[in-house]
C-alpha positions in Angstrom: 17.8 74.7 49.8 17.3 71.8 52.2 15.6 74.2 54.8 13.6 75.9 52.4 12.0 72.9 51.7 11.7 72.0 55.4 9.9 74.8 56.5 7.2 74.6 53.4 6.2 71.3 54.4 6.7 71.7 58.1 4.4 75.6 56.9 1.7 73.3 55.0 0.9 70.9 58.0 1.0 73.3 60.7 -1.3 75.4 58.3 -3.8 72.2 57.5 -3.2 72.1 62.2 -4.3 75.3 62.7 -7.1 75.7 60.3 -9.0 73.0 61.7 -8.5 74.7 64.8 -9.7 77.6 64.0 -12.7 76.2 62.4 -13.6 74.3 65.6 -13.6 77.4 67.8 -15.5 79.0 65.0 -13.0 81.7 64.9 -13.9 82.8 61.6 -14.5 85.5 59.2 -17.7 86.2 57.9 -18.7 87.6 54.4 -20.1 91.2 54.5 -20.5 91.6 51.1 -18.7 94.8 50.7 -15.0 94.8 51.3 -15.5 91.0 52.2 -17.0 89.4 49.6 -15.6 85.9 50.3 -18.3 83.4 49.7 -18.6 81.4 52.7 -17.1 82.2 56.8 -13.5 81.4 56.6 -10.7 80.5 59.5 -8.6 82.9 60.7 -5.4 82.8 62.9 -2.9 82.0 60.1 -0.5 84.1 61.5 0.1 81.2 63.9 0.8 78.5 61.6 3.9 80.8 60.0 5.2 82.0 63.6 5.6 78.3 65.0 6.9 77.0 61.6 9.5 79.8 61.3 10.5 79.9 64.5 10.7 76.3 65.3 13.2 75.7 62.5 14.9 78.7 63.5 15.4 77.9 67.4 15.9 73.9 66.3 18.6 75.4 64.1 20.2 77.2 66.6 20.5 74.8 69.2 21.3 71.8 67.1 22.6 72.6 63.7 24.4 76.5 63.6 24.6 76.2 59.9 26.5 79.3 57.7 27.2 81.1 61.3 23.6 81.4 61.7 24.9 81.7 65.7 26.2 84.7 64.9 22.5 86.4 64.7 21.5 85.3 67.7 20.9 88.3 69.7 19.3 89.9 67.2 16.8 86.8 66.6 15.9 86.9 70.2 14.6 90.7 69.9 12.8 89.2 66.5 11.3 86.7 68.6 10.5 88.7 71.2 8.6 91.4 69.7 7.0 88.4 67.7 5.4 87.0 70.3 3.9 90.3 70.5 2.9 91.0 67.5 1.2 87.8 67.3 -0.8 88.2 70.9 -2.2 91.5 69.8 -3.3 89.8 66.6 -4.6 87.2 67.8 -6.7 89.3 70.5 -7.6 91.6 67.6 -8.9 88.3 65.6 -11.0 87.6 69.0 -12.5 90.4 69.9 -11.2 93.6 67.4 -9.3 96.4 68.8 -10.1 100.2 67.6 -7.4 101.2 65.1 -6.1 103.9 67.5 -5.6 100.7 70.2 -3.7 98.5 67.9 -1.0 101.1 66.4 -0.4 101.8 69.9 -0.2 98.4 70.8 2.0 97.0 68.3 4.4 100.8 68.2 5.1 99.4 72.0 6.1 95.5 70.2 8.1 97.4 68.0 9.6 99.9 70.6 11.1 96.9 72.7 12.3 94.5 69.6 14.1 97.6 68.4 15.6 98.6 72.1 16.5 94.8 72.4 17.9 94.4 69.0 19.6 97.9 68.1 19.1 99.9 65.3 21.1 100.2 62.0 24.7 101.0 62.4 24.8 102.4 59.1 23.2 102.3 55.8 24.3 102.4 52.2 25.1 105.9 50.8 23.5 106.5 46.7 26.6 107.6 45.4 29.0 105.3 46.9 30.4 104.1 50.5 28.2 104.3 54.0 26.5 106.8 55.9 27.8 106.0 59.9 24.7 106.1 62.2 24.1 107.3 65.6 22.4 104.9 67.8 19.6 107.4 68.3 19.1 107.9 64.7 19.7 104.1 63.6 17.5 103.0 66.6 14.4 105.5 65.1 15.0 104.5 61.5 14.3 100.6 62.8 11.4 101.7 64.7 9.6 103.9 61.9 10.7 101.0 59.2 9.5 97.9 60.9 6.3 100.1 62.1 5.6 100.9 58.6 6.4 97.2 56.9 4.2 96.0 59.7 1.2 98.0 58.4 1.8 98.0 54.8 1.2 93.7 54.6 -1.5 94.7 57.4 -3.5 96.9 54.8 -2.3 95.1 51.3 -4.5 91.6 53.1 -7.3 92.7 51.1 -6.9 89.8 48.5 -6.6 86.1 48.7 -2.5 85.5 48.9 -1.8 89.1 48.1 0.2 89.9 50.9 1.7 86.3 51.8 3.0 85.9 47.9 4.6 89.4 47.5 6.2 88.9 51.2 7.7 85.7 50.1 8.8 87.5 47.1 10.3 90.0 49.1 12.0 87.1 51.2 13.4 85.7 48.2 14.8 88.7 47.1 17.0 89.3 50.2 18.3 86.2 49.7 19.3 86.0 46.4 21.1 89.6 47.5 22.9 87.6 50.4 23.8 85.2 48.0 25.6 87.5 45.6 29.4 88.3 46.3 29.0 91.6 46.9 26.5 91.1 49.7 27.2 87.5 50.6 25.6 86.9 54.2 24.7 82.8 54.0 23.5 83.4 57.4 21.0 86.3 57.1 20.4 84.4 53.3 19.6 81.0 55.0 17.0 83.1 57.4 15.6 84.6 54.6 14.6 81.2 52.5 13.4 79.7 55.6 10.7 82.3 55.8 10.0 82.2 52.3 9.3 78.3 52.5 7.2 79.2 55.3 5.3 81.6 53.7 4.7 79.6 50.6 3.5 76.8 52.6 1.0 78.8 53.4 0.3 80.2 50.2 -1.1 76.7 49.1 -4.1 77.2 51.3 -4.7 81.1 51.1 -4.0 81.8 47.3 -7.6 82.4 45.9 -10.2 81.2 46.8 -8.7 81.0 50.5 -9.1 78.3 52.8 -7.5 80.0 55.7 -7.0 83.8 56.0 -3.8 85.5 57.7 -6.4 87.4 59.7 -4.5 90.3 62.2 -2.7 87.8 63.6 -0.7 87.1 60.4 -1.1 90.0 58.1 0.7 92.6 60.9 3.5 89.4 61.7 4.6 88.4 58.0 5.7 92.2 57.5 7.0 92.5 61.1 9.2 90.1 60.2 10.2 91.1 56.3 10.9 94.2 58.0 13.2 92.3 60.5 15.4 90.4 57.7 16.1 93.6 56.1 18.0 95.0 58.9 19.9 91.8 59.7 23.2 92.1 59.6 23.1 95.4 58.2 20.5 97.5 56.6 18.6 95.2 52.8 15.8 98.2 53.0 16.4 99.3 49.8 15.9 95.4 48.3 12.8 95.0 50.6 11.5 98.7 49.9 11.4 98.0 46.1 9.6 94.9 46.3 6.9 96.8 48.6 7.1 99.6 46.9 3.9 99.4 45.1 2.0 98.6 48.3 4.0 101.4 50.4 3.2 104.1 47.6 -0.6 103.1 47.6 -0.4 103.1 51.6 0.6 106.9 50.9 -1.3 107.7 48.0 -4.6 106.6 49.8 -4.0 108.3 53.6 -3.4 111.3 51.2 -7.1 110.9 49.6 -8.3 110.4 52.8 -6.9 113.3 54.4 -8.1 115.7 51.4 -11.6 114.4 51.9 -11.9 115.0 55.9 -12.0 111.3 56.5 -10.5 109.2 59.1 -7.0 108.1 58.4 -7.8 104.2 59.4 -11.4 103.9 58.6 -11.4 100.9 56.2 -12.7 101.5 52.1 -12.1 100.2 49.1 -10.0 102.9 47.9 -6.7 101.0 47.5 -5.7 99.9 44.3 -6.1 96.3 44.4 -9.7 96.7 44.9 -10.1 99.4 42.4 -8.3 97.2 39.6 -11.1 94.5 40.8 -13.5 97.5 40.2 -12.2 98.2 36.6 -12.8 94.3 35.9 -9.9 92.3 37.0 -10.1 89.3 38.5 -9.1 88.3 42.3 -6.3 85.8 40.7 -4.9 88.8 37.9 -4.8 91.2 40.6 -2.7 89.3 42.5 -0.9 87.9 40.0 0.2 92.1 38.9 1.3 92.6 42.4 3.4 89.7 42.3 4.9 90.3 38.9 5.6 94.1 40.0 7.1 93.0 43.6 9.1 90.1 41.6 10.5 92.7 38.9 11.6 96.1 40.6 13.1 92.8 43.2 15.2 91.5 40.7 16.7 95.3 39.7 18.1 95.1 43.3 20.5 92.3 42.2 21.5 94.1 39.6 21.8 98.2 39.7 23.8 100.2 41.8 21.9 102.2 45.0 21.4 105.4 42.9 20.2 103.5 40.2 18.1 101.9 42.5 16.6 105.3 43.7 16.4 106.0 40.1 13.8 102.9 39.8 12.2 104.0 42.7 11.8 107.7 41.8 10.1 106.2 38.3 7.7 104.0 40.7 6.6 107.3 42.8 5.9 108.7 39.1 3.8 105.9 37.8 1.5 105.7 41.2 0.9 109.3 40.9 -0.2 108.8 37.7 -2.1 106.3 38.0 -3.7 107.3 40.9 -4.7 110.5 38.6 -6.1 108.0 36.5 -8.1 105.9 38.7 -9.6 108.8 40.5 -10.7 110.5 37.3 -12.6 107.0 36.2 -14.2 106.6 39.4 -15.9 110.2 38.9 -17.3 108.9 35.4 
C-alpha cells in the first residue's frame, strides 16, 4: 500500500501544479448553460497531472525499485506509455483548439493501433464454462484494439459529471487489484500497477469531485480509460472485472447511439440523453448521481472476486435487462 499512497500525494500536488497552470494560460472551460452548467470557467488539462503522476512512479519503479517483478511488464508498459503520450497530445490539442468528432476517433484509433501493434494482443481469454479459449494473434491483436478503443470512449462520454468518470475508473482500478491479489489470480505485479493508478486517480478526485476545481477535460477523460483499458489486459486478459464495473456506462454508451440512430441524428453530436443527466433531470442531485454510479461500479466489481465467469455473464446478462428497462422507462417519462 506504500505506493498507493505515494502516487495520491504525489496525484494531489501535481493536480494543485497543473491547475494553476491551466488557470494562468486561461485554458478553461466556460459555462454554457446547457450541458455545462458549471457555475464559473474552470481549468482544464487534468489529464496531465494523472499521466506524469502515474508514470513517474511507474518508470521511477522500474529503474530503481523492480518491486513484485514489476520488470517483468516492461514491454508491455512501454506500448502503454507509448500510446499514452498519444492519447494525451491529441487531448490536449483537442482542449486547445477542439477537433471534429470524426478527427479525434481517427486520431486516437491510430494511438491505439500502435500501443496494440507494440504491445500484442491477448493470448487468450477466459472460457464461461471452464478453461481458456487460445487466441490467434490476429484475433487477440483486434480484440485489444476494439477494447481499449471502446474503454477509451466510454470514460470520454461518462465526464459529464463532476468526478463521475475519475471515481468509477478508480473503482475499476481497485477492482483489478483486489482480483490480482486473490489466489486464484494472484499477479502482485499487474496488482501493484493497478493501486498505483488508483492512488493517482483519487488524488485527483480531491479536486474534481463536485463542485470541481479542475476538470479532466479531453486530455484526461480519453487517458484514464485508455489506461483502465490497458491494466485489464496486463498479463492476461481482467476484461470481464473491468467490463462489469463499466458496465453501466458501456450499456448507456449503447443504449443512447441506439436512440440516436432511430431518430436520424448524428452518432457523436453531444445531448443530454445519457442517463446521468437524465437522473439529474428526474431531480437528483450532481453528488447522488455520482454517488449511484459509484455504488453500481463498486457492487457488480466486487461479484468479480467472487462468482465464477458464467456466473459473471449471468450478472452481466441481468445488467443488459435492467438498462433496457430502464431506458423504457426514462424514455416514456421524458414524453410526459
Amino acid at each position: 500500500m506504500l505506493y498507493f499512497f505515494i502516487s495520491l500525494f504525489f496525484s494531489i500536488c501535481s493536480t494543485l501544479l497543473i491547475r494553476w497552470l491551466a488557470s494562468y494560460f486561461n485554458v478553461v472551460d466556460f459555462p454554457d448553460g446547457e450541458r455545462k452548467r458549471h457555475q464559473n470557467p474552470v481549468p482544464l488539462l487534468g489529464g496531465i497531472s494523472i499521466f506524469v503522476t502515474f508514470w513517474i512512479i511507474i518508470f521511477g519503479l522500474l529503474r530503481w525499485h523492480q518491486v513484485n517483478g514489476i520488470a517483468l511488464l516492461f514491454p508491455k508498459l512501454v506500448a502503454a506509455f507509448v500510446g499514452s503520450v498519444i492519447v494525451l497530445l491529441i487531448g490536449i490539442a483537442d482542449d486547445l483548439r477542439p477537433f471534429s468528432a470524426l478527427g479525434r476517433l481517427i486520431l486516437t484509433s491510430l494511438a491505439i493501433l500502435i500501443t496494440t501493434i507494440l504491445g500484442g494482443g491477448l493470448e487468450k481469454i477466459t472460457h464461461p464454462l471452464g478453461g481458456f479459449i487460445q487466441l490467434s494473434t490476429i484475433v487477440g491483436g483486434v480484440l485489444v484494439f476494439f477494447w481499449l478503443l471502446g474503454m477509451t470512449y466510454t470514460t470520454k462520454i461518462l465526464d459529464g459529471l463532476d468526478g463521475l468518470a475519475t471515481g468509477v475508473v478508480a473503482i475499476g482500478a481497485f477492482m483489478i487489484y483486489f482480483l490480482t491479489s486473490t489466489a486464484q489470480f494472484y499477479q502482485p505485479n499487474v496488482g501493484l500497477v493497478a493501486l498505483i493508478f488508483a492512488g493517482t486517480c483519487l488524488g485527483f478526485l480531491v479536486f474534481n469531485f463536485y463542485p470541481a476545481k479542475i476538470f479532466l477535460g479531453e486530455s484526461g477523460s480519453l487517458l484514464i480509460g485508455f489506461t483502465l483499458g490497458i491494466l485489464a489486459t496486463l498479463g492476461g486478459g481482467k476484461l470481464a472485472t473491468a467490463l462489469l464495473v463499466m458496465a453501466v456506462p458501456i450499456l448507456d454508451v449503447v443504449r443512447v447511439v441506439y436512440v440516436r440512430f432511430r431518430r436520424k441524428q448524428p452518432i457523436f453530436q453531444g445531448d443530454r440523453e445519457h442517463l446521468h443527466f437524465q437522473l439529474l433531470n428526474l431531480g437528483m442531485s450532481e453528488r447522488w448521481v455520482v454517488l449511484a454510479y459509484y455504488v453500481a461500479a463498486a457492487a457488480f466489481g466486487i461479484t468479480t472476486l467472487f462468482l465464477q465467469s458464467y456466473q459473471k455473464l449471468i450478472a452481466l446478462l441481468f445488467l443488459v435487462i435492467a438498462m433496457v428497462a430502464m431506458g423504457w422507462k426514462l424514455s416514456k417519462i421524458s414524453k410526459v
